[in-house]
C-alpha positions in Angstrom: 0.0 0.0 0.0 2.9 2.3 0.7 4.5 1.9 -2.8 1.0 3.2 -4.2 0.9 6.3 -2.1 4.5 7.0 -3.0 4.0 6.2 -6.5 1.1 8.7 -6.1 2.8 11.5 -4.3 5.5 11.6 -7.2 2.9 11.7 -9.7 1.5 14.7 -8.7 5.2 16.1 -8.0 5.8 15.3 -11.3 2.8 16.7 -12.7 2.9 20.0 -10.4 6.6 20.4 -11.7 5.7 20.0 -15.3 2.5 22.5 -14.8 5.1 25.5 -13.5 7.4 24.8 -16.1 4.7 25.4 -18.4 3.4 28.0 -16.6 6.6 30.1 -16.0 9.1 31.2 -18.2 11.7 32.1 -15.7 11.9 28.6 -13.7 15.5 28.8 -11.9 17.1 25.8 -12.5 19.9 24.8 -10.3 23.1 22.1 -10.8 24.2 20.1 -8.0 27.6 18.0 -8.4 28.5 15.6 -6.1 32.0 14.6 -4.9 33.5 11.2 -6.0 37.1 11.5 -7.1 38.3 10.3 -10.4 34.7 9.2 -10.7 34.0 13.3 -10.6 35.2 13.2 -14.2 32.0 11.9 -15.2 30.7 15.6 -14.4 31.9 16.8 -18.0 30.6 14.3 -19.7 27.2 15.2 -18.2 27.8 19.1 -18.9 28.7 18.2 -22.7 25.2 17.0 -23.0 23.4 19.6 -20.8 25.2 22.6 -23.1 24.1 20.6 -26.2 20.7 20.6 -25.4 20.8 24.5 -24.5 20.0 23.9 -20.7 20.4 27.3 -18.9 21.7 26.6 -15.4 21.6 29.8 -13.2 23.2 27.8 -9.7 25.7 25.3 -9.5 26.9 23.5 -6.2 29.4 21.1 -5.7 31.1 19.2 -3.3 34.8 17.7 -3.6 35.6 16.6 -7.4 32.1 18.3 -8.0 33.3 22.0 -6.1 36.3 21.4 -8.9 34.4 20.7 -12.0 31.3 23.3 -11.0 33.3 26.2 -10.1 35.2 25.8 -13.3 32.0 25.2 -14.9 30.5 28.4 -13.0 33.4 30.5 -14.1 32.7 30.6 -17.8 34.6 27.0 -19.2 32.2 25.1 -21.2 31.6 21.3 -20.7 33.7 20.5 -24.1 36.4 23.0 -22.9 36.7 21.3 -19.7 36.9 17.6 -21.8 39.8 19.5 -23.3 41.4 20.9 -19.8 41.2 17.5 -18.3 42.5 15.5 -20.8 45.9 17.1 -20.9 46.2 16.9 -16.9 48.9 14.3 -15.4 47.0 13.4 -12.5 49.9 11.5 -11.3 51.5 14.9 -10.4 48.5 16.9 -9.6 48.0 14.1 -7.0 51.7 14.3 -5.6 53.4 16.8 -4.6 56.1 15.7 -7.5 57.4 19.0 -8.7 59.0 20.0 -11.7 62.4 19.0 -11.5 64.0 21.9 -13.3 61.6 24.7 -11.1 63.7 23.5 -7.7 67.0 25.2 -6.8 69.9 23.5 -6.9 70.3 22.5 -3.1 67.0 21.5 -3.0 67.9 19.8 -6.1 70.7 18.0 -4.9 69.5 17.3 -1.7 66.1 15.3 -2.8 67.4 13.0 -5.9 69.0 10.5 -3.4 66.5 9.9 -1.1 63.6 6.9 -1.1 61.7 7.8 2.5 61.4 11.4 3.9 59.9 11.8 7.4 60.0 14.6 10.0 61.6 13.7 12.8 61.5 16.4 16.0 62.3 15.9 19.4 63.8 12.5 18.3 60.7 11.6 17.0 59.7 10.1 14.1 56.4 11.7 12.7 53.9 11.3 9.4 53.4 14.1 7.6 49.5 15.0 7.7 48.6 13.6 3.8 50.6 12.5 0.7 50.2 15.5 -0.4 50.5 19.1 0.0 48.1 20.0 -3.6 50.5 22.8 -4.5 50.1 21.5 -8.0 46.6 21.4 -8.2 46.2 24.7 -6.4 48.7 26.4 -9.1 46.3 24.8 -11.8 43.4 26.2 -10.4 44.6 29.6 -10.1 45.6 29.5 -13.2 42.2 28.5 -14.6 40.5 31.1 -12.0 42.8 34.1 -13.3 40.2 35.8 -15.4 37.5 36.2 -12.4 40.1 36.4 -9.5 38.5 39.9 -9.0 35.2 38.6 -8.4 35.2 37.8 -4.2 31.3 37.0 -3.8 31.0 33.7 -5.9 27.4 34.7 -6.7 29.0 37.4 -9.0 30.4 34.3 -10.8 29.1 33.8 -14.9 26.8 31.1 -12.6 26.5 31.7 -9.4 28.2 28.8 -7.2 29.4 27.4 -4.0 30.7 24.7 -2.8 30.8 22.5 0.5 33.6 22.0 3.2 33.9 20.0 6.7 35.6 22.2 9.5 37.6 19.4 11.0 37.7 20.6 14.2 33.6 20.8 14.9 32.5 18.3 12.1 30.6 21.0 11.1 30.0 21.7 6.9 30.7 25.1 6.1 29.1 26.7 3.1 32.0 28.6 0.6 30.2 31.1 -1.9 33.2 34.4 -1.2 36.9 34.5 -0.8 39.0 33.0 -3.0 37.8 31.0 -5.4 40.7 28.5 -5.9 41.4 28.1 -2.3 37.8 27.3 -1.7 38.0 24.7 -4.0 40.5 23.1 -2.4 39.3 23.0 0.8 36.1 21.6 -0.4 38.6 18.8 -2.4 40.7 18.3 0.2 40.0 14.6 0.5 41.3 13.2 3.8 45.3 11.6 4.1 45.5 12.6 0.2 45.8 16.3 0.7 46.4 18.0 3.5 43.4 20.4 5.0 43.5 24.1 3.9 43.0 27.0 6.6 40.1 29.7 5.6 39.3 32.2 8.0 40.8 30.6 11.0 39.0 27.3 9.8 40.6 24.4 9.4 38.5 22.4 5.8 39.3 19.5 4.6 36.5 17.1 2.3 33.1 18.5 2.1 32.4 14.6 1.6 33.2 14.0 4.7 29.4 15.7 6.0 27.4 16.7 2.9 28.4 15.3 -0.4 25.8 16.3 -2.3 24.7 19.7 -0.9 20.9 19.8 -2.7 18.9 21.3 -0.1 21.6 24.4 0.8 21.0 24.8 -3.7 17.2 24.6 -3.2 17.4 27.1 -0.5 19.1 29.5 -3.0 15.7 30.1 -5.2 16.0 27.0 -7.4 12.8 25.3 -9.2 14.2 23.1 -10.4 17.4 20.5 -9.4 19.7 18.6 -12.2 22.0 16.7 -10.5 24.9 14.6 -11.3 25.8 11.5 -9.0 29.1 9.5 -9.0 28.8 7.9 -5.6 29.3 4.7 -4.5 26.7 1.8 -4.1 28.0 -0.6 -1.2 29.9 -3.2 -2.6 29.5 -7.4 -2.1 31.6 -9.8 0.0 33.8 -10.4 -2.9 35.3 -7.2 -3.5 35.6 -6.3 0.4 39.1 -8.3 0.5 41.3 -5.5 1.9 41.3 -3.0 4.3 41.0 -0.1 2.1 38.0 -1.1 0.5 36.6 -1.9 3.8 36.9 1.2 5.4 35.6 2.8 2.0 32.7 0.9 2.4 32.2 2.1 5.8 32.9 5.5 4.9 30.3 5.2 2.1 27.5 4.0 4.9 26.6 7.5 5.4 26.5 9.1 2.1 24.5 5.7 0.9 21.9 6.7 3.2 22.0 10.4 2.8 21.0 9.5 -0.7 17.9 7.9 0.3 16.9 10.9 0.9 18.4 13.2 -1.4 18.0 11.6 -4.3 14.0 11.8 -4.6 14.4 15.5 -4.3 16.1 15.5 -7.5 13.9 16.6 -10.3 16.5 15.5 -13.0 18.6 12.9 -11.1 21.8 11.5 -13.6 23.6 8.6 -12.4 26.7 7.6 -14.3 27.6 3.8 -14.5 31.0 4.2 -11.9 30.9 1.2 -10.1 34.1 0.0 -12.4 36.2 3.1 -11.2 37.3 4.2 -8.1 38.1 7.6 -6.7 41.9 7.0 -8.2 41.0 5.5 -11.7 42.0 9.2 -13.3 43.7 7.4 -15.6 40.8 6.1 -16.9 39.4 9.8 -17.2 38.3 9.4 -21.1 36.1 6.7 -20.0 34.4 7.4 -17.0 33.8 10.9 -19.0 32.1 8.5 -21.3 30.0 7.1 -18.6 28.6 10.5 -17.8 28.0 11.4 -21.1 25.5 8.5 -21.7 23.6 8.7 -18.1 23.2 12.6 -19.5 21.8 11.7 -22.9 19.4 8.8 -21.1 18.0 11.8 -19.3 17.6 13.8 -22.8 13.8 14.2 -22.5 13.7 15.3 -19.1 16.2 18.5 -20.1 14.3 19.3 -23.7 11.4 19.1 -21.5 13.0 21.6 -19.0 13.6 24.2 -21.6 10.3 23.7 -24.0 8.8 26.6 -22.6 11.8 28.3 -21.7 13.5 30.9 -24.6 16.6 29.1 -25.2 19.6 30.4 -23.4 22.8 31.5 -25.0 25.3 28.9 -23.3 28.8 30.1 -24.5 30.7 31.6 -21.5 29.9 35.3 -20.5 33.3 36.2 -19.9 35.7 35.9 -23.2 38.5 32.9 -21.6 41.8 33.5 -23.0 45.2 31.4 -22.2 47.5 33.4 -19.8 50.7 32.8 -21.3 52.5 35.9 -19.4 52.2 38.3 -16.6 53.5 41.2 -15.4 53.3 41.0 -11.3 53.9 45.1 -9.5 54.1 44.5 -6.2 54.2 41.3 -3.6 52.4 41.3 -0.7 53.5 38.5 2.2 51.0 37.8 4.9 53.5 35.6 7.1 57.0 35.1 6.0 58.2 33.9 9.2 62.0 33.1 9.7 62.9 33.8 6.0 63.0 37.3 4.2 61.3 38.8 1.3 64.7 38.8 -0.7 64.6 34.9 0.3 61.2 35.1 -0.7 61.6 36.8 -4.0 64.5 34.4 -5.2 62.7 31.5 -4.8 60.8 32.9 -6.9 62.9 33.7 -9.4 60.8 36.9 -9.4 61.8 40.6 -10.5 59.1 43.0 -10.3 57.3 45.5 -12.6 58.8 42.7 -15.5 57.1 40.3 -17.9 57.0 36.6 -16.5 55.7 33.3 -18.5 53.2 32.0 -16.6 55.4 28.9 -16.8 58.2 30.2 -14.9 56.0 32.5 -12.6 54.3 28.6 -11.7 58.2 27.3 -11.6 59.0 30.0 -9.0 56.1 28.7 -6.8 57.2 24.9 -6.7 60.5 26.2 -6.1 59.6 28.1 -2.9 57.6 25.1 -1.8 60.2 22.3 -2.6 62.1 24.1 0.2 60.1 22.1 2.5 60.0 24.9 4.6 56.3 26.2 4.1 53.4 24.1 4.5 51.4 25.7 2.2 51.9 28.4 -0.1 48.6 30.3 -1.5 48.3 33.3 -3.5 46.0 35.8 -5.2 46.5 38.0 -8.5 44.9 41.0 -8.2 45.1 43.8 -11.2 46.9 46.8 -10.5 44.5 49.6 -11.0 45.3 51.7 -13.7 48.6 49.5 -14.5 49.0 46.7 -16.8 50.1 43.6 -14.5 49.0 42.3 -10.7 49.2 42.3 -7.2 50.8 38.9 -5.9 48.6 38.7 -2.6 50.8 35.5 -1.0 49.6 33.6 2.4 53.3 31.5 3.4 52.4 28.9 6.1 55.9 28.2 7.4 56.5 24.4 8.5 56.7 23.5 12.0 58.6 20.6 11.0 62.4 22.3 10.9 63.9 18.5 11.4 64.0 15.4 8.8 65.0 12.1 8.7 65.8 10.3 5.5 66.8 7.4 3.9 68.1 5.7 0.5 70.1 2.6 -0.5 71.8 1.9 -3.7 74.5 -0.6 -4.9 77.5 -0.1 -7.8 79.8 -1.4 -9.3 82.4 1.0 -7.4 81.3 2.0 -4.3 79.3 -1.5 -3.8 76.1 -1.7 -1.1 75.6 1.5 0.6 73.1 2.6 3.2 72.6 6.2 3.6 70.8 7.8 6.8 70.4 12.0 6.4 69.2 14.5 8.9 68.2 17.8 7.8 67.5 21.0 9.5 66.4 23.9 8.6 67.0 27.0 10.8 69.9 25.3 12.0 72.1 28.9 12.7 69.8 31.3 11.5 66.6 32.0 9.9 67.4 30.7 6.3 70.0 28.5 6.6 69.6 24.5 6.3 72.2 21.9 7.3 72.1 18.0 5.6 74.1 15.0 7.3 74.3 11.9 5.1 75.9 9.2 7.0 76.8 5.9 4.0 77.2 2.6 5.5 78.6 -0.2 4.1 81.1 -1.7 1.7 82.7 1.6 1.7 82.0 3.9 4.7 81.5 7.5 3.6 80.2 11.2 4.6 78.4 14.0 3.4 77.9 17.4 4.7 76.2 20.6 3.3 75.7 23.9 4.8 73.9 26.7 3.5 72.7 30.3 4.2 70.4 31.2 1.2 70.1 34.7 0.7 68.3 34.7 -2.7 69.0 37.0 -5.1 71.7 38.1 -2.8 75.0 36.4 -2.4 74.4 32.7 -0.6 77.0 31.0 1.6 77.9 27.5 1.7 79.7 25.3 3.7 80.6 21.7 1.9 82.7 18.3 3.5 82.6 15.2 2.4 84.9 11.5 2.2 84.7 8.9 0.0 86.4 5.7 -0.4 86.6 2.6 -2.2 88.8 -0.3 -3.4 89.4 -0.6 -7.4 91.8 -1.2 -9.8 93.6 2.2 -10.9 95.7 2.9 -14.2 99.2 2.9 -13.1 99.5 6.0 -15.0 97.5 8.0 -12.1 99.8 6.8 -9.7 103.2 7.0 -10.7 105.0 9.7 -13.3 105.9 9.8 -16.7 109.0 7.9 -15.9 110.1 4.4 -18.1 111.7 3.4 -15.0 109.2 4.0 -12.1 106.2 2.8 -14.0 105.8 -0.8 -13.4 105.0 -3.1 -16.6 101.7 -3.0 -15.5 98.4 -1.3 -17.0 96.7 -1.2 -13.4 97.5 -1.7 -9.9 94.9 -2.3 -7.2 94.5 0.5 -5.0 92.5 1.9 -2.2 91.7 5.3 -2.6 90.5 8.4 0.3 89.5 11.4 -0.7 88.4 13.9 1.6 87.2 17.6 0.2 85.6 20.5 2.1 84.6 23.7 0.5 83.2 27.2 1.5 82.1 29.1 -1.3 79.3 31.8 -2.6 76.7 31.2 -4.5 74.1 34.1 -6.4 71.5 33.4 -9.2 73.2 34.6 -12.5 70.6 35.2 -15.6 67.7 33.5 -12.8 68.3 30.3 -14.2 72.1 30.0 -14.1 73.9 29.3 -10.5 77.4 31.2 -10.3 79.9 29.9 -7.3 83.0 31.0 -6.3 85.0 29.5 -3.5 88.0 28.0 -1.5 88.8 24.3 -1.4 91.0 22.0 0.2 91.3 18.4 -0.5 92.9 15.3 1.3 93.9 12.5 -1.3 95.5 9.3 -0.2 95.8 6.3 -2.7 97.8 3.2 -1.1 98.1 -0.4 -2.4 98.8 -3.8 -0.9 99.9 -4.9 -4.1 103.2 -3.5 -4.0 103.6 -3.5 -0.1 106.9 -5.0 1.2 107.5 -8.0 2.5 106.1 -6.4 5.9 102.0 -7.6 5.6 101.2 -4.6 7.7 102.6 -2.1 5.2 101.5 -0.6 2.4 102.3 1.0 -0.9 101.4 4.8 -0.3 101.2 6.6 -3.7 100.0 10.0 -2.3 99.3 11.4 0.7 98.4 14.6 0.0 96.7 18.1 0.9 95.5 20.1 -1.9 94.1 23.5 -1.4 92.5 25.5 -4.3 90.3 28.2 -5.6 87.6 27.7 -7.8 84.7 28.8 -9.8 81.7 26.8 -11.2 78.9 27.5 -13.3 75.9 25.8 -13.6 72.2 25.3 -15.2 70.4 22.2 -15.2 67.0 22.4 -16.8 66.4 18.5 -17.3 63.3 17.6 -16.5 64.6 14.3 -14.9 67.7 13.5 -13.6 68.2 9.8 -14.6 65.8 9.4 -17.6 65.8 13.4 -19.0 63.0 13.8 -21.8 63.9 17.7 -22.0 66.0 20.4 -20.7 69.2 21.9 -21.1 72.9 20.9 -19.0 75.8 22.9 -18.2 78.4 22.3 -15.5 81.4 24.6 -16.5 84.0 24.5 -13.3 88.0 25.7 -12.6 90.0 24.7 -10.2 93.7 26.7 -9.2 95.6 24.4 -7.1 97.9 26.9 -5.4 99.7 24.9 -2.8 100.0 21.3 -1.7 101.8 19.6 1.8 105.2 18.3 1.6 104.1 14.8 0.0 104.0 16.1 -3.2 107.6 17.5 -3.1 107.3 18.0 -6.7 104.2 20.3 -6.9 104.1 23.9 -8.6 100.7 25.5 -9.7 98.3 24.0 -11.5 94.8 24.9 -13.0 92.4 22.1 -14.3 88.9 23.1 -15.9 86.3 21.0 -17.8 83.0 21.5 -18.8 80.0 19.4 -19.1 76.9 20.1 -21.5 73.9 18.0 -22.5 70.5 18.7 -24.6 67.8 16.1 -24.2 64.5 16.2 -26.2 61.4 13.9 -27.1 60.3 12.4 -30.9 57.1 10.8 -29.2 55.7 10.2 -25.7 58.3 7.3 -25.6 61.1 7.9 -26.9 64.2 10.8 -26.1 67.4 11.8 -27.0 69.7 12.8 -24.7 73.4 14.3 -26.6 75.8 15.2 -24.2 79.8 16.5 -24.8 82.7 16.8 -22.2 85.9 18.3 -22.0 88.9 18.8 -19.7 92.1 20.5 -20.0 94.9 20.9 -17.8 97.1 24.2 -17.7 100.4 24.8 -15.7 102.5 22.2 -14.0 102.1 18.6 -15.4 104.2 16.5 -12.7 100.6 16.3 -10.1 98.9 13.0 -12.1 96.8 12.0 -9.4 94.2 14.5 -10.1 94.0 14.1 -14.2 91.3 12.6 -15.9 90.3 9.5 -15.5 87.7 7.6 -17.9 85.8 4.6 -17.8 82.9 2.5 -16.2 79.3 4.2 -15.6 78.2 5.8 -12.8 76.9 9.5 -11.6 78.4 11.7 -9.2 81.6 10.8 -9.4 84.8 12.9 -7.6 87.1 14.8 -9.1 88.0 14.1 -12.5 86.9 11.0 -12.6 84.4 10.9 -16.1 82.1 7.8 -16.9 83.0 5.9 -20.4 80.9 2.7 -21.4 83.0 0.2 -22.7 85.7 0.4 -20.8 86.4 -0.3 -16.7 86.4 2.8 -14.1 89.7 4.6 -14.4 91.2 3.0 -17.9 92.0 5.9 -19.5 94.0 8.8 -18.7 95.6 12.1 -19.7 95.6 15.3 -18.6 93.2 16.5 -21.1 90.2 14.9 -22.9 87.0 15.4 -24.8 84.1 12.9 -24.8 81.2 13.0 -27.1 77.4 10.4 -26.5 74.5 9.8 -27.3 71.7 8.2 -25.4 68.6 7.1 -26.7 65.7 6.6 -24.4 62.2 3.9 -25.2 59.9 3.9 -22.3 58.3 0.6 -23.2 55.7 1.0 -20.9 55.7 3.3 -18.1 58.6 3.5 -15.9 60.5 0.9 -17.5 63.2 1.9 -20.3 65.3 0.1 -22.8 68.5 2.7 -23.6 71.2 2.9 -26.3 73.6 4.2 -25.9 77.1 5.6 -27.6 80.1 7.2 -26.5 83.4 8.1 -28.3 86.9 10.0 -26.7 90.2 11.1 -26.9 92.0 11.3 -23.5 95.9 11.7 -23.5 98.4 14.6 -22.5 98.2 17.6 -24.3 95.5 16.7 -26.5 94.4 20.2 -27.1 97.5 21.6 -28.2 98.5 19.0 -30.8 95.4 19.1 -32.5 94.0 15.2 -31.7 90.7 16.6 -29.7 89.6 17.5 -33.1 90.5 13.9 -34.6 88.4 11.0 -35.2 87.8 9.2 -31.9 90.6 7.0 -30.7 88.1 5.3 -28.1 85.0 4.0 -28.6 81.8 2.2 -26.3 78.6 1.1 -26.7 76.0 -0.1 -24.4 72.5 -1.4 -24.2 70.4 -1.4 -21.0 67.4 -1.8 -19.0 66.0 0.5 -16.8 63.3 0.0 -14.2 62.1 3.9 -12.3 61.5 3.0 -8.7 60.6 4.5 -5.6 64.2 3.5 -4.2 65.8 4.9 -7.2 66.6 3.3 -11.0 67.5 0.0 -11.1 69.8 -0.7 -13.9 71.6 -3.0 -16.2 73.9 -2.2 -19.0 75.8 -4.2 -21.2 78.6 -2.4 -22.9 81.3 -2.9 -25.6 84.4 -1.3 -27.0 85.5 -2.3 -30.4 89.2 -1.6 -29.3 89.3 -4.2 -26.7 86.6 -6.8 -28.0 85.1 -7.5 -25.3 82.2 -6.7 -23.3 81.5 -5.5 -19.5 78.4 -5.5 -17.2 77.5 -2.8 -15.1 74.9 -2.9 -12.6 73.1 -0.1 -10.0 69.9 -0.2 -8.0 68.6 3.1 -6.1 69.7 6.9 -6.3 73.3 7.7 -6.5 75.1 9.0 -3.9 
């Protein structure tokens, strides 16, 4: 009997709803999104339809995915211009806080390529940051999107009115966002819990509007609306045999709620369209062209009920209000900083990379952000561009929310061919002297013990100072030629000698941005070199063969830009690493020392034929100028590695440290397939001369007298890339492995 009375009641709903479209000409018809993740996408595909039919919608609301795709929506985008939007988004990053490589600073740089787990760790304990991530890269895309209506502060002024839903975490409480800023609001109301961390609006800390009201039709109905289309993409409860972890079953006890809040909502929903989702998940955004799909089709099944909607109603001009044109470049007058904290606006400003009252790409201007926030010393990092009345350009309006983590504890392994297994344990911390200063420990244990230290005050624009000490070590055969001097009867009939080799180097230098992309150091160094063998020790087992025992000290410069958009696998970008060393003095060791200058240079181009595949064509060269009789710091080529000290220089085909001379030049190339993602097969090529004096007999400019090739697999990991080559030199005719796992350090 109940079924009849309902069946009844919605009859005459119905029938009353259809009677005042018929009778009214200005029926208000509001849009209600609800929140759902990836499964959000399905929103476009629903607003593709509802533009095609020439629905007017004069409210949207949304909640989560739904605040996202309505307040763009709201703003002026059309549903096939957001199709297009979404479809060039790597929701892998937007996700992440994985920022652009080339937009971070060189310490930063330097200091995060080597490290697989990152924690904070204060007062000797060990903490979890509050979500994955921090959505800097989805609040940058926003603003960007937002620019053309960042004036408007009352979202009701929007091209459609709007507002969106948020949960204050603190009272459980949903707030309603219709003023502020737009992109910020957004966020809060996407925020979704352990993914990204909350966002702070007036003293209110948001995270999910999920969380309390993910489909907010009642607070739209209350806003005038006759009539409600909304969108779905919220989960059913799923059976016993897909609840078989413990994610899915504390989704499906998250979804209890919202399951029965839609028992209720969804009758109220004159125009209710509910996609097919249940194959998706609130991750699946790699899946985005399908689930669009899905809304698409739940749209056109509801076809009559919109042409019924706007029969009576003069058809509505649907292209955006406000004209939406690409911001390629700005001009920004003036930055305002609400909380700057320990570090000051120069600091501020260099992060940037920012000069004011000058034309910025909107590019760099986004590369400047991520490279404030890869700092890791602001939480957050939100701003508003506001025009500048009566100039051309805006007012950066930026809210810094400095970090209360100041301490870090991280971690990496790797294993090589040289150095062998290696643990590393880092601590970082940041205001360790002063303000804007950050000190980094890495301790290396295993097969060769080592030490890193890095000190630095950054000053931004202004001239930085750095503190550097490190010691390395390991066991390897070495060219005799390193070791001993050109002398027929000290060098042993021998091409290499095994030798353990020590090499402590600290630095103090200053650093300063040259040309904003460009990093220009100048400094002191001294270095501690011991190379012994056990090869040529006496007869005594306790001795050894000591082939230098040295302290260097120097004065160098170095010049550097590194725009490759990855370190290991580089699809694009530019490298240069131009450096000088005068070595004015050395201990009494070396009784044969006088002054001696080595510089080299290093310079690479990478660049992409398809989504697979890149080239990466690199060049090196080295030259020695002054006194020759100091061998132990020439060049060295051979093996495969990164990061390796002094003039040591990789060369496939041969072992680490075959060939030498005090002068070389080194040409490859690198070709890069990405079979499928993450995992690479590489080719790769490289040709040298290396000998004494190279440059000024002419034979740098010669046909190559060396010559390797290798081929390799790659496998991108969290821990690092985990490699294997196989390489070959036509000179010796034979071929060597080499073999890394993890981030080199």
């Amino acid at each position: 009997m109940k079924y009849i009375l309902v069946s009844i009641l919605m009859f005459f709903c119905f029938g009353s709803y259809a009677q005042d479209m018929e009778n009214n000409n200005d029926v208000k018809v509001g849009l209600v999104l609800s929140g759902g993740g990836a499964k959000g996408l399905a929103h476009i595909g629903a607003l593709k339809v509802i533009d095609s039919l020439g629905v007017k919608v004069d409210y949207v609301a949304g909640t989560s995915m739904g605040a996202i795709i309505g307040s763009l929506y709201a703003s002026g985008y059309s549903g096939n211009q957001l199709d297009s939007i979404f479809k060039e988004i790597d929701f892998d990053n937007i996700i992440t806080d994985n920022l652009p490589r080339a937009s971070k600073a060189f310490f930063e740089r330097s200091n995060d390529e080597k490290y697989a787990i990152k924690l904070p760790f204060n007062n000797f304990k060990i903490a979890l940051p509050s979500a994955l991530s921090r959505g800097q890269n989805t609040y940058n895309l926003l603003s960007k999107l937002t620019l053309h209506v960042n004036e408007i502060d009352h979202f009701s002024e929007l091209p459609i009115p709007f507002f969106c839903i948020a949960t204050n975490i603190e009272t459980g409480q949903a707030v309603m966002l219709d003023k502020g800023n737009l992109a910020q609001s957004v966020m809060a109301s996407g925020a979704l819990p352990s993914i990204f961390q909350p966002v702070v609006i007036n003293d209110q800390i948001l995270t999910d509007g999920g969380v309390v009201n993910n489909y907010p039709i009642d607070e739209l109905r209350a806003k005038g609306m006759d009539v409600i289309i909304g969108v779905d993409v919220q989960d059913g409860l799923a059976g016993r045999e897909k609840l078989v972890s413990a994610p899915e079953v504390l989704l499906q006890i998250n979804n209890f709620r919202t399951i029965k809040d839609m028992k209720l909502k969804a009758p109220k929903t004159d125009i209710y369209i509910k996609p097919d989702i249940k194959d998706f998940n609130v991750v699946s955004f790699s899946e985005g062209v399908k689930i669009i799909e899905t809304g698409k089709q739940a749209a056109i099944s509801k076809a009559a009920d919109l042409k019924a909607l706007i029969k009576n109603r003069q058809k509505a001009e649907i292209t955006p209000k406000i004209k939406i044109q690409a911001q390629d470049s700005i001009v920004i007058n003036t930055l305002s900083l609400s909380d700057k904290g320990h570090y000051s606006r120069a600091y501020v400003l260099g992060k940037l990379k920012l000069k004011l009252n000058k034309k910025v790409s909107y590019e760099d201007f986004n590369n400047g952000v991520n490279s404030l926030v890869a700092t890791n010393n602001f939480d957050s990092f939100q701003y508003e561009l506001k025009k500048t009345e009566g100039e051309e350009g805006y007012n950066l309006y930026a809210n810094l929310k400095e970090t209360k983590n100041t301490t870090f504890l991280k971690a990496g392994v790797h294993y090589d061919d040289l150095y062998k297994s290696a643990l590393l344990v880092n601590l970082t911390k940041n205001h360790f002297l002063f303000d804007n200063d950050v000190a980094s420990l890495d301790i290396i244990l295993g097969d060769n013990v080592r030490y890193n230290f890095e000190y630095l005050i950054d000053k931004g624009f202004y001239w930085s100072i750095g503190l550097k000490s490190r010691f390395q070590q390991f066991h390897k055969n070495i060219s005799a030629r390193l070791l001993f001097e050109n002398d027929e009867n000290i060098v042993p009939a021998v091409n290499k000698i095994d030798a353990e080799l020590q090499d402590q180097t600290n630095q103090f230098y200053v650093q300063t941005l040259f040309r904003k992309d460009f990093a220009l150091s100048l400094g002191a160094e001294h270095k501690r070199l011991e190379i012994k063998s056990p090869t040529l020790a006496s007869n005594d087992p306790e001795e050894e063969f000591i082939f230098e025992n040295t302290d260097y000290f120097s004065v160098f410069g170095n010049l550097k830009l590194d725009t490759y958009d990855n370190k290991y696998f580089p699809k694009r970008g530019f490298y240069f690493n131009g450096d000088a060393h005068l070595y004015l003095y050395a201990s009494k060791y070396n009784k044969t020392f006088d002054r001696f200058s080595i510089v080299r240079a290093d310079m690479g181009y990478a660049f992409s034929v398809s989504d697979k595949l890149a080239f990466n064509l690199q060049s090196h060269g080295g030259f020695k100028l002054g006194d020759k009789s100091t061998q132990t710091l020439d060049f060295a080529l051979g093996g495969y590695g990164n990061n390796l000290i002094n003039n040591f220089v990789p060369f496939l085909g041969y072992d680490f440290f075959s060939l030498t001379g005090d002068s070389y030049v080194k040409g490859s190339i690198n070709a890069d397939y990405e079979i499928f993602k993450n995992h690479h097969i590489t080719l790769e090529g490289n040709w040298a001369n290396v000998g004494d004096n190279i440059f000024d007999s002419g034979e740098w400019f010669s046909f190559s007298d060396y010559n390797g090739y290798a081929l390799g697999y790659a496998i991108d990991t969290f821990v690092g890339p985990i490699q294997g080559k196989f390489s070959y030199s036509p000179e010796q005719k034979e071929g060597i492995w080499f073999f890394n796992i993890g981030f080199w350090f």
